[in-house]
N, C-alpha and C positions, 0 to 999 in steps of 0.2 A: 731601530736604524735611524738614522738621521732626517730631519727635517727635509729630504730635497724632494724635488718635484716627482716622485717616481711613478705619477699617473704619466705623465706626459712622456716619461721613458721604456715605460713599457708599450703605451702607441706607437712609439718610432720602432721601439724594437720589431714590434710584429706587426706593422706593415712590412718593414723593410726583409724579413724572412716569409712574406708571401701569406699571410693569417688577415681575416678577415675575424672583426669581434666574435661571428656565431662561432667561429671553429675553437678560436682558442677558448672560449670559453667549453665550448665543449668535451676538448682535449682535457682542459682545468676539473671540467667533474660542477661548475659554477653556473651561475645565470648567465645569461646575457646582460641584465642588469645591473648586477652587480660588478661585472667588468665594465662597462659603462660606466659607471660611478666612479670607479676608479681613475679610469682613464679622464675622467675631469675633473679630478682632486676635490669633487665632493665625498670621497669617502677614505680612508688611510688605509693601505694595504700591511698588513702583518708580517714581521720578516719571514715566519715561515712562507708566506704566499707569495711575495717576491723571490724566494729561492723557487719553490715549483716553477713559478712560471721565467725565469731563469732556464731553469731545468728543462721544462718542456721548448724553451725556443734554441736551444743549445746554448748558448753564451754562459758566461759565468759573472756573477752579483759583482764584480768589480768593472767588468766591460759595463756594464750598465751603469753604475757609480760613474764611471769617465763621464759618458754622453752628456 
C-alpha cells in the first residue's frame, strides 16, 4: 500500500467507533505493543493488517484512504 500515514488513521478510526488500544488489539488477536507501534509510525503495518483491522472497525480500506 502506499506510503500514507496509516498509524495515525487507524487511531482516528478507533477512537472515533469507541476502541480503546487494549480492546482492539485484542479483538486483532495482537499485542498491545505492537498496535502501539503502529499507531506512532514506528512500525508499517502490512496491507493484510490494515484490511483486518478495516474489518474489525467496520469501514472499508478506501474510507480510511480518504481521512
Amino acid at each position: 500500500m502506499e506510503t500514507e500515514q496509516w498509524g495515525r488513521k487507524i487511531r482516528a478510526f478507533r477512537k472515533l467507533k469507541g476502541y480503546t488500544q487494549v480492546q482492539l488489539a485484542r479483538e486483532l488477536g495482537i499485542s498491545l505493543s505492537l498496535l502501539g507501534e503502529i499507531e506512532r509510525e514506528s512500525r508499517k503495518p502490512t496491507a493484510e493488517f490494515i484490511v483486518q483491522v478495516c474489518g474489525q472497525l467496520g469501514i472499508s480500506v478506501d474510507e480510511m484512504k480518504r481521512l
